[in-house]
KOLFINU-20729 format. One record per residue (C-alpha): residue number from 1; chain; z, y negated, x negated. Coordinates in steps of 0.02 Angstrom, whole numbers, padded with zeros to 5 digits. Layout:
% residues N
NUM,A,Z,Y,X $
...
***
This chain:
% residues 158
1,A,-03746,-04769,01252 $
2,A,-03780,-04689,01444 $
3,A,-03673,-04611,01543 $
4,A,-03703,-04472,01493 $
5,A,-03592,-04341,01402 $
6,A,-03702,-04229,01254 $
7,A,-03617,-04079,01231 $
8,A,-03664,-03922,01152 $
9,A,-03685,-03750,01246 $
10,A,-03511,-03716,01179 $
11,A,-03421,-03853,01229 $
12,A,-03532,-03846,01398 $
13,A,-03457,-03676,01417 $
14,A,-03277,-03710,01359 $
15,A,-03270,-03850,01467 $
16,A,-03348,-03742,01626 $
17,A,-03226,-03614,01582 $
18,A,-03062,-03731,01584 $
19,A,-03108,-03799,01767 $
20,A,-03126,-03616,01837 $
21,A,-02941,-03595,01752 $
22,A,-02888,-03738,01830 $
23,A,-02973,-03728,01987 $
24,A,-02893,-03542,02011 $
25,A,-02743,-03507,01897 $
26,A,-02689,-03681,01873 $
27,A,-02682,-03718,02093 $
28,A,-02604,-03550,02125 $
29,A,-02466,-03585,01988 $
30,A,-02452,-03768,02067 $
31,A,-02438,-03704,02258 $
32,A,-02308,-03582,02199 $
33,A,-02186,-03715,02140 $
34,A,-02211,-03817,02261 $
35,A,-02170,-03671,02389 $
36,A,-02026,-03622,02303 $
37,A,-01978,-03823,02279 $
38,A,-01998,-03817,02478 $
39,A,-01879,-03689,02534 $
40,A,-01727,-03773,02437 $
41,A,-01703,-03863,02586 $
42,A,-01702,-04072,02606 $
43,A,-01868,-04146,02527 $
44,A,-01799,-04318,02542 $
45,A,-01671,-04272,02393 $
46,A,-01763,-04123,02330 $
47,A,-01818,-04184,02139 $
48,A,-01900,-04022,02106 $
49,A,-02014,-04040,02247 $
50,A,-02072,-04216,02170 $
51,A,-02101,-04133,02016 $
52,A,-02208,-04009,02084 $
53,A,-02299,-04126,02199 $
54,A,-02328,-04255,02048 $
55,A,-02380,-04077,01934 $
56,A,-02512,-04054,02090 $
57,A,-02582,-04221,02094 $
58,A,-02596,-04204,01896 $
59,A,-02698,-04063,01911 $
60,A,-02831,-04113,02026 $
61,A,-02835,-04279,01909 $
62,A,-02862,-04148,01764 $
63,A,-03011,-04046,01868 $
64,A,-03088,-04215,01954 $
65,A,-03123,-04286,01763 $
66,A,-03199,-04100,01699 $
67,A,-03295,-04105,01838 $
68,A,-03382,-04298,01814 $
69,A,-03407,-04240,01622 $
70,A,-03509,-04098,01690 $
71,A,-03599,-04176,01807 $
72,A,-03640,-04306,01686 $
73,A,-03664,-04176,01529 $
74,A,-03830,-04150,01457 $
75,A,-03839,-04000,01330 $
76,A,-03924,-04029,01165 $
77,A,-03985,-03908,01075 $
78,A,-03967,-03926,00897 $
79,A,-04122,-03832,00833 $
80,A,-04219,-03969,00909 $
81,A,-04128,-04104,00841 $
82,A,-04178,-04237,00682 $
83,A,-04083,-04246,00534 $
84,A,-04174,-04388,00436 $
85,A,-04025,-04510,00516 $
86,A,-03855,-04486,00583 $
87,A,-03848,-04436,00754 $
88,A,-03739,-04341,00897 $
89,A,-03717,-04168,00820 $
90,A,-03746,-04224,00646 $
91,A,-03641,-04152,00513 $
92,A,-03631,-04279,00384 $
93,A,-03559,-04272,00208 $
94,A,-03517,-04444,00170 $
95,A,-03398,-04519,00009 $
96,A,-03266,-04662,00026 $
97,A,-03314,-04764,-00101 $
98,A,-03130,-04829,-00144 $
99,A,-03077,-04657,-00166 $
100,A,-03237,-04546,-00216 $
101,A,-03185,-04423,-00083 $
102,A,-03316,-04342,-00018 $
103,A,-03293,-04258,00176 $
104,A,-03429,-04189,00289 $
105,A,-03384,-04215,00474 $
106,A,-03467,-04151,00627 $
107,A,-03522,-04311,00755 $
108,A,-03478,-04236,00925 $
109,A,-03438,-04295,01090 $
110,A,-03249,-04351,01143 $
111,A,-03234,-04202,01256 $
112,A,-03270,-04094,01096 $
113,A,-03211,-04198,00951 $
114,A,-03082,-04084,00858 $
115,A,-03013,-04178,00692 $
116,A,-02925,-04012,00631 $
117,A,-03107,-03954,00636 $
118,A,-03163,-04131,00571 $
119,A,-03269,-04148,00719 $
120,A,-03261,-04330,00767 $
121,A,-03333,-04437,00911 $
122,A,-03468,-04542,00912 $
123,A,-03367,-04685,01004 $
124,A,-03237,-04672,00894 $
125,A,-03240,-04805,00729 $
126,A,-03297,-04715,00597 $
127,A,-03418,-04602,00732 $
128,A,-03498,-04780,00768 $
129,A,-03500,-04829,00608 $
130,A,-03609,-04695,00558 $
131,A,-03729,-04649,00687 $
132,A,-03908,-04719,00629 $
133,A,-03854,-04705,00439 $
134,A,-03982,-04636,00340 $
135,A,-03954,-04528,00164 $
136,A,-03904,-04672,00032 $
137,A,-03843,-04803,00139 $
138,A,-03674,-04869,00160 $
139,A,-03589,-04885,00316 $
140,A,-03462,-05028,00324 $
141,A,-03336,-04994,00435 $
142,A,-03181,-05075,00532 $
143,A,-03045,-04951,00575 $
144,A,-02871,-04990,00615 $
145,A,-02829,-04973,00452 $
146,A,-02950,-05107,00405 $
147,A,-03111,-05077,00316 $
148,A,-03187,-04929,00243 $
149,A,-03343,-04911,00152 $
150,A,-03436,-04740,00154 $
151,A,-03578,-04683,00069 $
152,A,-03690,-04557,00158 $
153,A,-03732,-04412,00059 $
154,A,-03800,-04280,00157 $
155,A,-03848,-04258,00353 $
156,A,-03866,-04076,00416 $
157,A,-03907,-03999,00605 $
158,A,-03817,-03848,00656 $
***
């Protein structure tokens, strides 16, 4: 894969609004404490003051890596997308074939992947696994938990 992140508009626009919370909210909050941290007197022994300071330096971490994913992000839009094979923004149905459950799952990227909405990643195991799969194969795949073979039974778009 590139360097690139594929999003969709809505994760595009979650992500865009997160940074502008961040960027505004989240700095304010962080200058506050470390203002208040400040006028408690000696910063050689002052432990709230290193909190605050680390909380800072967290934060522009936090808004320096949205900012490189959005740089980097390239919106897809899912009407124009194939579903003859597994790809990014697939939902596929596919059944474990030890158990005969069957479980569709959306194939997003990490910045979106969600598993309480069963959206997974592409670059996680199972996301890997799958991506190229047509309906009817089976995708053979090594997860932590060792290997798991899935039948694919239906791709969708959207």
């Amino acid at each position: 894969m590139s360097n690139y992140t594929y999003l969709t508009q809505q994760g595009y626009d979650r992500l865009r609004s997160e940074l502008e919370e961040l960027k505004t909210t989240g700095r304010q909050e962080a200058a506050f404490a470390i203002a208040e941290a400040r006028a408690q007197g000696d910063l050689s022994e002052n432990a709230e003051y290193d909190a605050a300071k680390d909380a800072q330096g967290m934060l522009e971490m936090k808004i320096s890596e949205i900012e490189t994913v959005l740089s980097n992000a390239r919106v897809i839009d899912e009407s124009l997308l194939d579903n003859s094979k597994v790809a990014i923004l697939s939902n596929v149905t596919i059944k474990n074939a030890k158990t005969g459950k069957s479980v569709t799952y959306k194939l997003v990227s990490e910045t979106e992947a969600d598993s309480k909405q069963n959206k997974i990643s592409v670059t996680s195991p199972i996301g890997k696994g799958l991506l190229g799969k047509v309906v009817g194969e089976k995708a053979e795949i090594i997860t932590p938990g060792g290997e798991m073979v899935f039948e694919i039974l239906e791709i969708t778009v959207g």
